[in-house]
NUMARNU-292482 format. One line per field, with one value per residue (C-alpha): chain; x, y, z; residue number from 1. Coordinates in steps of 0.2 Angstrom, whole numbers, plus 5000, padded with zeros to 4 digits. Example, Ala and Ser with C-alpha at 12.3 -4.5 7.8 and 13.67 -1.06 7.14 Angstrom:
% NUMARNU-292482
cadena = c(A, A)
X = c(5062, 5068)
Y = c(4978, 4995)
Z = c(5039, 5036)
num = c(1, 2)
% end
This chain:
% NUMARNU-292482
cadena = c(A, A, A, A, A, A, A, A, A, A, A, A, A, A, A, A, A, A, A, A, A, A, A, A, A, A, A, A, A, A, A, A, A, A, A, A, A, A, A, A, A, A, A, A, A, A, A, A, A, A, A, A, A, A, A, A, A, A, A, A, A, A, A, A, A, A, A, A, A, A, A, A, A, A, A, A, A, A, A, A, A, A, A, A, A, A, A, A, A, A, A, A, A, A, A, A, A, A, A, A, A, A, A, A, A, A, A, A, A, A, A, A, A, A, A, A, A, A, A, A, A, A, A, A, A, A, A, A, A, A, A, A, A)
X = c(5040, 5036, 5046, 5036, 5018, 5023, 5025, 5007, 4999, 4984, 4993, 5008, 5002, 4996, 5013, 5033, 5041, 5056, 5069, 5075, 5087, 5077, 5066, 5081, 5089, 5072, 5070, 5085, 5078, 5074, 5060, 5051, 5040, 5035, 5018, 5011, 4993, 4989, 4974, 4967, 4979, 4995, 4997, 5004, 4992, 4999, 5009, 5009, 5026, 5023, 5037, 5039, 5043, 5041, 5021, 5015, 5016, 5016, 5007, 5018, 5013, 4998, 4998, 4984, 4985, 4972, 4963, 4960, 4955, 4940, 4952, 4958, 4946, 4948, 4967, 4966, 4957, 4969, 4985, 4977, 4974, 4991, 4999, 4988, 4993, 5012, 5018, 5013, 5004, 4995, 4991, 4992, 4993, 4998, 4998, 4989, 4986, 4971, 4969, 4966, 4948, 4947, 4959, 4952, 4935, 4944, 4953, 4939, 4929, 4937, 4939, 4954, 4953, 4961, 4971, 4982, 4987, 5003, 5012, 5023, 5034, 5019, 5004, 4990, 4994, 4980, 4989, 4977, 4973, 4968, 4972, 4971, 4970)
Y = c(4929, 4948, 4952, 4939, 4947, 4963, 4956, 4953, 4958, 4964, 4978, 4981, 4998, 5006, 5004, 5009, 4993, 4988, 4976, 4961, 4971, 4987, 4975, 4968, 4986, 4992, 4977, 4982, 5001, 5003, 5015, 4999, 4988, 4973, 4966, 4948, 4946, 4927, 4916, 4905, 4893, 4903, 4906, 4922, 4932, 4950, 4961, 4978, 4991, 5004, 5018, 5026, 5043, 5056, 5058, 5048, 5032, 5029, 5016, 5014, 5000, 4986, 4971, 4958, 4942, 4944, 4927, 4937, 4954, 4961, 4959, 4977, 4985, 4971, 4971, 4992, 4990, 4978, 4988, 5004, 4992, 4988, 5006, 5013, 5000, 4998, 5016, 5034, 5041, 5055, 5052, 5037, 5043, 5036, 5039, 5030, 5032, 5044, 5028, 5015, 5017, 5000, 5007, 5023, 5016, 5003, 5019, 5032, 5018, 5014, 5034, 5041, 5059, 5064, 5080, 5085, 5079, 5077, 5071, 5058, 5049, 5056, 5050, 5059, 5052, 5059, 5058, 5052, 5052, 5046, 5057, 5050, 5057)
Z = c(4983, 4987, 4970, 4959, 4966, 4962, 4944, 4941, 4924, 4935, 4942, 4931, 4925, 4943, 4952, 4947, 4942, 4955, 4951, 4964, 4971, 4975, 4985, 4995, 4997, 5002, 5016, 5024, 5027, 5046, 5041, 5030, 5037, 5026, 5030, 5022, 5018, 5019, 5017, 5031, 5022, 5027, 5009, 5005, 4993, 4996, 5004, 5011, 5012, 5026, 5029, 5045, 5050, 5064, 5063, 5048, 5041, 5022, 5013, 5000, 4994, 4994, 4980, 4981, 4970, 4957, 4964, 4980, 4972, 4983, 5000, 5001, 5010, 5024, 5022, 5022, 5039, 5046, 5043, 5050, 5066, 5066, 5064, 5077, 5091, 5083, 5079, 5088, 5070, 5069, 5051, 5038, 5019, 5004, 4983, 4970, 4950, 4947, 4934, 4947, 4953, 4959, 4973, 4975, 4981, 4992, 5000, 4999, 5007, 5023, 5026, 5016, 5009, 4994, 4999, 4984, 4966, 4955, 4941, 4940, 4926, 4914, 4926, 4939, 4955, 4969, 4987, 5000, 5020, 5034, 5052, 5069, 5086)
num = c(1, 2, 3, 4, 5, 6, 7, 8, 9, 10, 11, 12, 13, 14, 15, 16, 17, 18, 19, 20, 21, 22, 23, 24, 25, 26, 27, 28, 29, 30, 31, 32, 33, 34, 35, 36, 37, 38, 39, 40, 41, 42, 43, 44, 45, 46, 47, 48, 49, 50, 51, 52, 53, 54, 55, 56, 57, 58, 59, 60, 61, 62, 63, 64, 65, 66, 67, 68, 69, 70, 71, 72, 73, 74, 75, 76, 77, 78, 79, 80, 81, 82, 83, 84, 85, 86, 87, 88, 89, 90, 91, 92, 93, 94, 95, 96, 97, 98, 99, 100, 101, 102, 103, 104, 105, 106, 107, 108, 109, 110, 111, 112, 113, 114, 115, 116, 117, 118, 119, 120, 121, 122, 123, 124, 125, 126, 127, 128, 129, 130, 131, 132, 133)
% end
């Protein structure tokens, strides 16, 4: 299901397309951690990737169904909630598409801070973050 969300024509151009088996090879990382965004239904309408290391936790990834678009902010808000009482961070950062302003104001609006800038596969991406402690 996670694979098939991440297939949505809404956000094919602001993430790296993964195939079936990059998902499954990805689950069975340690450092992952898979998070579900369901409605009040139990339905699943997204999902959130975080990776772990010594300091930090990346979020490498947030997909929202496009009938749920407008969540992120909540959803942004929620994960940070988990990370702190789950993991010892000091800081939570991640990478968007300079392209993706929708995203950018979802991060930007809960408190992230855009701290350096890059290129990949031909496209701006603007690293951002968020320090606790």
């Amino acid at each position: 299901m996670i694979y098939e969300m991440s297939q949505q024509k809404h956000i094919s151009t602001f993430l790296n397309p993964k195939s079936l088996k990059q998902f499954q090879n990805e689950f069975l990382n340690d450092n992952n951690v898979y998070l579900n965004v369901l409605n009040l239904k139990g339905i699943l309408v997204g999902y959130v990737i975080l990776v772990i290391d010594e300091n930090s936790v990346q979020l490498k990834r947030i997909v929202i169904a496009e009938n749920y678009l407008g969540i992120g902010q909540k959803v942004l808000r929620e994960v940070e909630q988990y990370c702190v009482e789950k993991f010892d961070l000091n800081t939570l950062w991640l990478d968007v598409y300079a392209n993706n302003d929708r995203a950018i104001k979802a991060y930007e609006n809960v408190g992230y801070v855009r701290y350096d800038s890059g290129v990949e596969k031909g496209k701006e991406v603007l690293f951002y973050r968020k320090k606790y402690g």
